[in-house]
C-alpha positions as CSV (number, residue, x, y, z in Angstrom):
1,X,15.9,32.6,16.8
2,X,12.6,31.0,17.4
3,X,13.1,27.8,20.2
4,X,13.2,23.9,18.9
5,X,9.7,22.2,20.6
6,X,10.2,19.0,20.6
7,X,6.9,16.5,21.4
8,X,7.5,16.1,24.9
9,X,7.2,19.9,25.8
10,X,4.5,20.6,23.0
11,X,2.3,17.6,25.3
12,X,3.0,20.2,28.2
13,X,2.2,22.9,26.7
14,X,-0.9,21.9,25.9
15,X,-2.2,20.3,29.2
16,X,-1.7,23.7,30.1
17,X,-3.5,25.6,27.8
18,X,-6.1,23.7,27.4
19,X,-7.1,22.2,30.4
20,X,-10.7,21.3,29.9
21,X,-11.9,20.4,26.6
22,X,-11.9,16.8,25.5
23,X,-8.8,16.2,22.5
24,X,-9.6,12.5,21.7
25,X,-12.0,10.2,22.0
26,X,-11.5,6.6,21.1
27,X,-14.7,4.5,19.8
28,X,-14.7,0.9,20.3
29,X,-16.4,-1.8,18.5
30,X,-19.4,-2.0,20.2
31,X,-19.7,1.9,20.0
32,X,-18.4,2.2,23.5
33,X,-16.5,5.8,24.0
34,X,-13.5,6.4,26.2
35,X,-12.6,10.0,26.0
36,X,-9.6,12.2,27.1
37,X,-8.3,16.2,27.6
38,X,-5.1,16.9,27.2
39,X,-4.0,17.2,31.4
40,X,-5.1,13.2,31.5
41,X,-3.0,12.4,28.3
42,X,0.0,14.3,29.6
43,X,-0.4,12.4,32.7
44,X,-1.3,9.4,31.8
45,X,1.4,9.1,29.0
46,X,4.3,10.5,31.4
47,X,3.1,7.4,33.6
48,X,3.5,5.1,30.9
49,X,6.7,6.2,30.1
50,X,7.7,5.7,32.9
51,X,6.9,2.2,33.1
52,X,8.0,2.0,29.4
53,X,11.6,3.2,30.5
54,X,11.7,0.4,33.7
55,X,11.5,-2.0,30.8
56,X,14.7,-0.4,28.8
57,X,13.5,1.9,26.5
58,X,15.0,5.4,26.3
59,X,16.2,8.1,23.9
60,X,16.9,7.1,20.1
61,X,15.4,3.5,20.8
62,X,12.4,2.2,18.7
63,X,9.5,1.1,20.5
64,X,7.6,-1.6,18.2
65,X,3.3,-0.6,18.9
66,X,1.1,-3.6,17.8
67,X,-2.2,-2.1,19.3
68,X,-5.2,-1.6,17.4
69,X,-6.9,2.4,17.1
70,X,-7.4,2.5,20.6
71,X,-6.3,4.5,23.9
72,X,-3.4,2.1,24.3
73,X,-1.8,3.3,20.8
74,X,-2.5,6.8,21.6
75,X,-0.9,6.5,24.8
76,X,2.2,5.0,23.9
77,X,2.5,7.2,21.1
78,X,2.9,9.9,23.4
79,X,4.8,8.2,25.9
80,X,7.6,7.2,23.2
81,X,7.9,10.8,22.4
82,X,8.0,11.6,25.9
83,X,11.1,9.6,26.4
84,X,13.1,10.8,23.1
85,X,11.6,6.8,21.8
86,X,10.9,6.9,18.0
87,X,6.9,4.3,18.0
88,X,7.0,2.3,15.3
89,X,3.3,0.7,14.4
90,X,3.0,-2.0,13.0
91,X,-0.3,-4.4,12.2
92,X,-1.5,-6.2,15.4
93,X,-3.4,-9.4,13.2
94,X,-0.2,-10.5,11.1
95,X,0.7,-14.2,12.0
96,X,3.5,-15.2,14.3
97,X,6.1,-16.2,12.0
98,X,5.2,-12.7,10.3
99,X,5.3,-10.9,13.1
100,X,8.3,-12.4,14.5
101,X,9.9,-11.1,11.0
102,X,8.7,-7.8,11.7
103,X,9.9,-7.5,15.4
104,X,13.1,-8.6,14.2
105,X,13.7,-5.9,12.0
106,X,12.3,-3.0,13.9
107,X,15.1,-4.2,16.6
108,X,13.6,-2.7,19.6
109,X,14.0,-3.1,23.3
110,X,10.5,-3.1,23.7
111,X,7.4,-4.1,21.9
112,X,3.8,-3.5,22.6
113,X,1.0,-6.3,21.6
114,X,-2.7,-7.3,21.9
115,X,-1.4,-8.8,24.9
116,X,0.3,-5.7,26.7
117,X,-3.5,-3.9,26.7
118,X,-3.8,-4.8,30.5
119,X,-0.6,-3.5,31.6
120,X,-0.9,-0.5,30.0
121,X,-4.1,0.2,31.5
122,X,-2.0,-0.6,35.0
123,X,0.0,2.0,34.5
124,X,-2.4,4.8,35.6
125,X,-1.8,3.6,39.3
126,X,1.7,4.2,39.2
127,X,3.2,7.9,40.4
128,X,4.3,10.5,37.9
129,X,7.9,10.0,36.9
130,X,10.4,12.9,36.7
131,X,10.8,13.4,33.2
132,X,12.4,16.0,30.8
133,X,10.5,18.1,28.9
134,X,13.5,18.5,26.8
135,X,14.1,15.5,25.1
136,X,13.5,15.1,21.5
137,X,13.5,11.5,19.5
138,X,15.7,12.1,16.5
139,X,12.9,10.3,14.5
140,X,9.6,11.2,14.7
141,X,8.2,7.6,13.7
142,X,8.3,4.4,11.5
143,X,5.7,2.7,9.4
144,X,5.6,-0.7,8.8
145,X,5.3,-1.9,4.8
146,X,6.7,-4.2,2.7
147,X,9.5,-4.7,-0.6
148,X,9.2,-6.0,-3.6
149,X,9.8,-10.1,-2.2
150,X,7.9,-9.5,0.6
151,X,10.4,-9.4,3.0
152,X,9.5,-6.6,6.4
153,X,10.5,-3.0,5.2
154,X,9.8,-0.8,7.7
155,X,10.1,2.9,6.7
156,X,11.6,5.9,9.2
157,X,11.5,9.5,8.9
158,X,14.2,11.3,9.6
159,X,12.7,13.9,10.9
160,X,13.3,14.7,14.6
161,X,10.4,15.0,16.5
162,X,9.8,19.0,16.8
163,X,6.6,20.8,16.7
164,X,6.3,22.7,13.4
165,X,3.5,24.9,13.7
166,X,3.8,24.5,9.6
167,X,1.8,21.1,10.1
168,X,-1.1,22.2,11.8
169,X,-2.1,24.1,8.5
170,X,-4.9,21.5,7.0
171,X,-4.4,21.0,3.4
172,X,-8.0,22.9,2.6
173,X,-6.2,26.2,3.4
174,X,-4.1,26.0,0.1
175,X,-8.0,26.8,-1.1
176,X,-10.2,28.2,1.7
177,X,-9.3,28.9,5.2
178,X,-11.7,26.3,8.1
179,X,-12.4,27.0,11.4
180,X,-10.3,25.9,14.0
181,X,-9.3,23.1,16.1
182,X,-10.6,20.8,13.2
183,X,-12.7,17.9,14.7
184,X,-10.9,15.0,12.8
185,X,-12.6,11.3,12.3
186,X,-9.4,8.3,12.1
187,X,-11.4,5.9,9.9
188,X,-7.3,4.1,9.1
189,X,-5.9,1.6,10.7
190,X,-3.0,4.0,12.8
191,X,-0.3,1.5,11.7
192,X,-0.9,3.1,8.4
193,X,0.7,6.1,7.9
194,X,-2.6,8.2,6.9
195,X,-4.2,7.3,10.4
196,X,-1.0,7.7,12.4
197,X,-0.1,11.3,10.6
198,X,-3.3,12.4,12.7
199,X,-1.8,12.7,15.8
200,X,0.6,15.3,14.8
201,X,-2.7,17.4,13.4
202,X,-3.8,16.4,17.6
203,X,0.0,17.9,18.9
204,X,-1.1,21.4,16.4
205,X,-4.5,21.5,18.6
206,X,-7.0,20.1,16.5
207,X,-9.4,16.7,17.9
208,X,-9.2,13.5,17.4
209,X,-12.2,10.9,16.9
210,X,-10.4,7.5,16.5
211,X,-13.0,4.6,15.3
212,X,-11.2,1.2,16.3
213,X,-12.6,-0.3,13.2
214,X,-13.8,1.0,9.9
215,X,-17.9,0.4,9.7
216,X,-20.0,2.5,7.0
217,X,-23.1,3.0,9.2
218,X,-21.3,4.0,12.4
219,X,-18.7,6.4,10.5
220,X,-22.1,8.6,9.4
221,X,-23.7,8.5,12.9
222,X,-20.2,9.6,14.5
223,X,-20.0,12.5,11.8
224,X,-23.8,13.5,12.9
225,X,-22.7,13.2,16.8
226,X,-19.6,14.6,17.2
227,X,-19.9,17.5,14.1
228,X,-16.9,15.7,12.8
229,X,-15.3,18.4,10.4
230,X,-13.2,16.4,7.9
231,X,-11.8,12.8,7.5
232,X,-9.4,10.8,5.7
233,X,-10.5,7.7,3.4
234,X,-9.6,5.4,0.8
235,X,-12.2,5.0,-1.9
236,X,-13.1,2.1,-0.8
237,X,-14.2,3.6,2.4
238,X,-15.6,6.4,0.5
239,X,-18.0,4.0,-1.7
240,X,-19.2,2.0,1.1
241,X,-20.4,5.0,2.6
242,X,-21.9,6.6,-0.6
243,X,-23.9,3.1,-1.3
244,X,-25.5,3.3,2.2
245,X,-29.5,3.6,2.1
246,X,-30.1,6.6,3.6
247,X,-26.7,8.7,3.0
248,X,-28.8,10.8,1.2
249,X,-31.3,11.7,4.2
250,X,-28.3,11.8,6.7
251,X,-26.5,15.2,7.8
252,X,-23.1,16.0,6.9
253,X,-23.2,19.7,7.5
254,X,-20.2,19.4,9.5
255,X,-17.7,18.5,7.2
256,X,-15.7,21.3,6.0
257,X,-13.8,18.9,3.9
258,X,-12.7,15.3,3.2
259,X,-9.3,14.3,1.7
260,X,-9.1,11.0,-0.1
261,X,-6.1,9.1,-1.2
262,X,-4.3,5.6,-1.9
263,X,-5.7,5.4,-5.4
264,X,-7.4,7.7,-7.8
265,X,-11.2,7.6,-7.3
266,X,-13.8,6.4,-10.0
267,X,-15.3,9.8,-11.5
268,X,-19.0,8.4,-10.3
269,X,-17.8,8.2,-7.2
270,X,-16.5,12.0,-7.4
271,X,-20.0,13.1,-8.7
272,X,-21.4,11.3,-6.1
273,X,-19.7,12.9,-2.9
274,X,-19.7,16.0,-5.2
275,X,-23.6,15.5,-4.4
276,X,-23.4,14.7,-0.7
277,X,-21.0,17.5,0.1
278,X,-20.1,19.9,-2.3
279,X,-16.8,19.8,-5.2
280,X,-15.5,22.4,-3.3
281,X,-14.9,20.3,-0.1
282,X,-13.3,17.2,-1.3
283,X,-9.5,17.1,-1.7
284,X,-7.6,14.0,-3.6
285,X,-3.3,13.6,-2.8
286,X,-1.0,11.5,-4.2
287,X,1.6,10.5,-1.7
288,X,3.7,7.9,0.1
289,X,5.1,7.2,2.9
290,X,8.5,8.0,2.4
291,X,7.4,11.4,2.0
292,X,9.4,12.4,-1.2
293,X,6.2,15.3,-1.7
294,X,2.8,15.2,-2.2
295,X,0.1,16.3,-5.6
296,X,-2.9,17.9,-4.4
297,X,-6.1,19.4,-6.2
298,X,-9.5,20.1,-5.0
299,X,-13.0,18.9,-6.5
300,X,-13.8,21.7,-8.2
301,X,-10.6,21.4,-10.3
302,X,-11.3,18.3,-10.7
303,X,-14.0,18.7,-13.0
304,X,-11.9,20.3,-15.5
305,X,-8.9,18.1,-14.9
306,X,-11.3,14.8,-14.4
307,X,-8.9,11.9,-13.1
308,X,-5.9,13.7,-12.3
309,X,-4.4,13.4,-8.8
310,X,-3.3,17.1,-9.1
311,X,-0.2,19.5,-9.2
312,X,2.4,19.6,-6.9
313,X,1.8,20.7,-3.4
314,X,3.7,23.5,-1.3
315,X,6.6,23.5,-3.8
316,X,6.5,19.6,-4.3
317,X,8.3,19.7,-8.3
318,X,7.2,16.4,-11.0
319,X,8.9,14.9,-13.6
320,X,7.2,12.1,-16.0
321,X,11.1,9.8,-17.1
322,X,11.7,7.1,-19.4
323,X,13.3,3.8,-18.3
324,X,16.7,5.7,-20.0
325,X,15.7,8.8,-17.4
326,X,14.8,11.3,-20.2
327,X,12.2,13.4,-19.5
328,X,9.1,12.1,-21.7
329,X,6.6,14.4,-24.0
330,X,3.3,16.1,-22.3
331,X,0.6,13.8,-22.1
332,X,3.1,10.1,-22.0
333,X,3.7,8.0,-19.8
334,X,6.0,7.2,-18.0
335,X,7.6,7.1,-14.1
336,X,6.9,9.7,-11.7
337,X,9.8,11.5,-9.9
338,X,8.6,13.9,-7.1
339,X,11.0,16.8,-5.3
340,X,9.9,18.1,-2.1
341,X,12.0,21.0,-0.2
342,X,9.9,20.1,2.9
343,X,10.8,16.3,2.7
344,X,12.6,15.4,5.9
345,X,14.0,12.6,4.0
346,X,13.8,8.7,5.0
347,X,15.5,5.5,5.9
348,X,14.4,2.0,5.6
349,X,15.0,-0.9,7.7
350,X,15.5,-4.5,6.5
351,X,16.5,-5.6,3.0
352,X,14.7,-3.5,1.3
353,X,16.6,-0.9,-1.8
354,X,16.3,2.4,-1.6
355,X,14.4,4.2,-4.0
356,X,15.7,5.4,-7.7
357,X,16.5,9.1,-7.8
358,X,18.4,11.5,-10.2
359,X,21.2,13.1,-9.4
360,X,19.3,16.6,-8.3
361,X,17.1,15.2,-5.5
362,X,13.7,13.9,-7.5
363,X,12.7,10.2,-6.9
364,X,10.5,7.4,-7.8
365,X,8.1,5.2,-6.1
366,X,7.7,3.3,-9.3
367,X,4.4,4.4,-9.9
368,X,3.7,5.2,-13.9
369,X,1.4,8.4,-14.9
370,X,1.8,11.6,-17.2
371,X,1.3,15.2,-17.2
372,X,-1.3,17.3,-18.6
373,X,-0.6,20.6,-20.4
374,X,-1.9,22.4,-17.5
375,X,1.1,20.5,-15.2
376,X,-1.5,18.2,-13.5
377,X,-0.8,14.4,-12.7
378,X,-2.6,11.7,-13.9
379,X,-1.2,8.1,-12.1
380,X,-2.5,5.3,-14.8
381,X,-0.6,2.3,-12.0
382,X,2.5,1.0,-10.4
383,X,4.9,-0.5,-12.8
384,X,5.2,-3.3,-10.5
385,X,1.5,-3.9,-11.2
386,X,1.6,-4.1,-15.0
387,X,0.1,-6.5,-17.1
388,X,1.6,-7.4,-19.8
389,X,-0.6,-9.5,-21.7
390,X,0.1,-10.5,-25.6
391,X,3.0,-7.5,-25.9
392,X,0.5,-5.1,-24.8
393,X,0.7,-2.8,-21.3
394,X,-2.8,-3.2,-19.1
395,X,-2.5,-1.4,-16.1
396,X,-4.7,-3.1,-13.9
397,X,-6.3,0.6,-12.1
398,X,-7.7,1.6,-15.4
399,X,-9.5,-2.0,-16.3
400,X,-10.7,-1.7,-12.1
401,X,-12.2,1.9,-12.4
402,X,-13.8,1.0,-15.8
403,X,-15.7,-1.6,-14.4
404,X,-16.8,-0.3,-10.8
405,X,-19.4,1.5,-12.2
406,X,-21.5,-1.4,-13.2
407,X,-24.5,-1.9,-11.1
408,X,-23.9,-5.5,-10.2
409,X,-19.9,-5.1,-9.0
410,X,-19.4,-3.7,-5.4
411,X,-15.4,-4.0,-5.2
412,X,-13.7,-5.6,-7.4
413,X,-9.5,-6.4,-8.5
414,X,-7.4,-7.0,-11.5
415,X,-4.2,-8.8,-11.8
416,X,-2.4,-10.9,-14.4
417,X,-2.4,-14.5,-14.0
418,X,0.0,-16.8,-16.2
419,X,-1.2,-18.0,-19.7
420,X,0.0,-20.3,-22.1
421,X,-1.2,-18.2,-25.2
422,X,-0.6,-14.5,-23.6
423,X,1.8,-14.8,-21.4
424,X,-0.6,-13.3,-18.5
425,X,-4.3,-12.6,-19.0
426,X,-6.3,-10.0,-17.4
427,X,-8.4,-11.4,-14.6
428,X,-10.8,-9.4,-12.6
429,X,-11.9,-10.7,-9.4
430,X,-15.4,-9.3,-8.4
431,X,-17.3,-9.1,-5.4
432,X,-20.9,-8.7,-6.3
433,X,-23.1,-6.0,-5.0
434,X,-25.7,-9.0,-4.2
435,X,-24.3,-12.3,-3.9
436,X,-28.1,-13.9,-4.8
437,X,-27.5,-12.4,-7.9
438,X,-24.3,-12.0,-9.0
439,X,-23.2,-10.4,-12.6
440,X,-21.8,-13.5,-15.4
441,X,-18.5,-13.4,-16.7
442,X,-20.4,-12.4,-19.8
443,X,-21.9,-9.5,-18.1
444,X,-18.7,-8.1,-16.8
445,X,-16.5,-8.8,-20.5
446,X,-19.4,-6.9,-21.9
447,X,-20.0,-3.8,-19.8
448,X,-15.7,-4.0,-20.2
449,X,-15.8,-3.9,-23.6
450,X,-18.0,-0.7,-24.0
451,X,-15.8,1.3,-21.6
452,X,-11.9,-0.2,-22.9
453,X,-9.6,-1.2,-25.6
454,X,-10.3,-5.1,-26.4
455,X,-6.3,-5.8,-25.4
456,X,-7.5,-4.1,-21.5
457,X,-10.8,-6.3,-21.5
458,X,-10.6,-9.0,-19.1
459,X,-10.5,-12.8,-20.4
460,X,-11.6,-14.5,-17.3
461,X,-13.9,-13.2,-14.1
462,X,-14.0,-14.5,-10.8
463,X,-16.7,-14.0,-8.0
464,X,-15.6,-13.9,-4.1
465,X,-17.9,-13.9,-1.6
466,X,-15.8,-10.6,0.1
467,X,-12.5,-8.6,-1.2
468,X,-9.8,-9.9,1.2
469,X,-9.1,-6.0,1.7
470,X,-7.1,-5.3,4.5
471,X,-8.4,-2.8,7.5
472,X,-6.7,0.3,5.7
473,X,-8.8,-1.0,2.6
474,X,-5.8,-2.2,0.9
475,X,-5.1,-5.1,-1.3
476,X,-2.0,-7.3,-1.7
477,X,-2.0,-7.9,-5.4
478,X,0.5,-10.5,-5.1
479,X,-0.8,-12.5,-2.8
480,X,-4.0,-12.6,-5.0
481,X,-1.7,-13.7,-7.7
482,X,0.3,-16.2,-5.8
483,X,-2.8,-18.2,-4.5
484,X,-3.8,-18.6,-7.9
485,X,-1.1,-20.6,-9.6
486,X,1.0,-17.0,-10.2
């Protein structure tokens, strides 16, 4: 029977076998590099745990990681596994009275902040600890997110933390086989589980290039530098790039292959890194971060499938339910159930309910989509974010990719807002690509019209100076809501 490896002996390993090459380099905001092989990570992690267990943290505890994507975060990720610690990122910028909230529910012995940068950096000096090789944390992390009322929900996998070698297959093989170690770009935030999942591709052997903060311009001169072979990104990150001035001129030879997820991208901006790259090397998923299974399909499918998010991936099943839990017709909507035999399963803290399952193991996020003949998923929204607007159902994704496309809009956001004669009205909030000439509220209601049903066309348009997206790209719908009257 094949030996359990948990993360403290796969670090070993590793410093062992590969003594020389550089594993992760960290870029900071003013482009500054800080760079690391694996003997000084093994090192300097064992000396951090060591320090991190003369404050009280030991094996099973949570440690709470506040850091931005910087050596400090990878650090004490790896010293937390070194100890049998479960890290738990969470976002360094939230308020106090958030944050308080947050360290409250994660409940452990010790947290890491913005302020603790300085003593981790101390911690080089002091002498290597004796510590165990064997010891495994029985979770492999947490990830910080939020329920329904907006009360902390942070989210823990309940799988131990073991080496699987199982994990270290990129997703691109389920097409095409890449060379390896991959040379990976960490455009996410790491408190976000799409950023912090890359350190488990860095314990199967590949690289790491972690950017402290997402910047279009310095993301393409760090793929040109460093040969970066594939990234991660939203499609917001994705379209900031595209819309650069020279993308066109720049070289991105390197990339074997991109993966892009949080929301379905606009089919212009498929064509358009369909250009830069190839079909063949872009890869959309459908996730989240309870990780109940994953949907998976390459560009090239794509094309015949346009707007799907895919079939399920390594034996991930999908059902489409009614609210009554029947299974609904081929091409309706309804809620998507997902079935993994890999999922490792989850557990949240704080308030938050536990997802809605069936009795046979599929649950729901309470994201709405359907199913093609062909068994490919197409996500149309959350439920939580529906409009419903004069009876009818506007799911805000649809109204937002019809109207990216117009020449004038750089980002923009729809919600329902509270009407006397609808009930809620469809509002789109719009950034413009130039604010010294901004598209009317006539402009955008037309340009809607031609592309959607009148019922999804928005009745009112707003223009903000910037999106109010956070560092992972994301927005919080019902905070957009909430400052404007709900």
């Amino acid at each position: 029977m094949d030996t359990v490896v948990g993360f403290a002996r796969r670090i070993r390993q590793l410093a062992q076998e590969c003594p020389d090459d550089v594993v992760v380099r960290h870029i900071g905001l003013d482009g500054s590099e800080t760079a690391f092989t694996w003997p000084e990570l093994d090192a300097r992690a064992s000396r951090l745990a060591g320090a991190l267990a003369a404050r009280g943290l030991g094996v099973g505890d949570r440690l709470g990681l506040g850091f931005r994507n910087s050596p400090q975060f990878t650090l004490a990720a790896l010293a937390a596994w070194k100890l049998g610690a479960t890290p738990v990122p969470m976002r360094w910028d939230l308020p106090e009275w958030e944050l308080t909230r947050v360290r409250e529910t994660i409940a452990a012995p010790v947290h890491l902040g913005p302020g603790d940068v300085g003593w981790v950096d101390a911690t080089a000096s002091e002498p290597l600890p004796e510590l165990s090789d064997d010891v495994v944390s029985p979770m492999v992390n947490g990830i910080c997110s939020s329920g329904s009322t907006g009360t902390p929900k942070v989210i823990l996998s309940r799988r131990p933390a073991t080496y699987d070698p199982a994990s270290a297959v990129p997703f691109i093989a389920t097409w095409n086989p890449v060379p390896l170690p991959q040379t990976i770009l960490v455009l996410a935030p790491m408190y976000h589980a799409n950023g912090f999942s890359t350190l488990f591709s860095l314990l199967g052997g590949d690289r790491l290039v972690v950017m402290e903060k997402f910047d279009a311009a310095r993301v393409v001169d760090v793929i040109e530098r460093h040969r970066i072979s594939t990234f991660t990104a939203t499609p917001t990150m994705l379209q900031r790039i595209a819309d650069l001035p020279d993308i066109g001129q720049r070289d991105l030879s390197a990339l074997q292959w991109i993966l892009q997820g949080a929301a379905p991208m606009p089919p212009s901006l498929v064509h358009r890194w369909g250009e830069l790259i190839g079909y063949e090397r872009i890869v959309m998923a459908y996730g989240m971060t309870e990780g109940l299974g994953l949907t998976t399909l390459r560009g090239d499918e794509w094309l015949t499938h346009q707007g799907s998010v895919g079939r399920g991936f390594r034996e991930t099943e999908i059902r489409i339910l009614d609210d009554d839990g029947r299974d609904v017709p081929v091409g309706e909507i309804g809620e998507i159930y997902l079935r993994s035999p890999s999922s490792g399963g989850y557990e949240y803290l704080g308030q938050a309910a536990r997802l809605r399952g069936t009795a046979d193991g599929f649950q729901t996020a309470g994201d709405a989509g359907y199913l093609d003949a062909d068994g490919y998923l197409y996500l149309v929204d959350r439920r939580a974010d529906l409009i419903v607007t004069g009876g009818a159902n506007v799911f805000p994704a649809e109204v937002e990719v019809a109207l990216i496309d117009h020449p004038k809009i750089a980002d923009v956001v729809v919600i329902g807002l509270r009407d006397p004669e609808w009930g809620r009205r469809v509002h789109a909030v719009v950034e413009p690509t130039d604010p010294a000439d901004p598209p009317t509220t006539a402009e955008v209601i037309a340009y809607a019209k031609s592309r959607l049903a009148p019922y999804k066309v928005p009745k009112t348009v707003e223009l903000v100076d910037a999106m109010p997206r956070s560092a992972a790209t994301k927005i919080n719908r019902r905070t957009l809501v909430e400052s404007r009257g709900g």
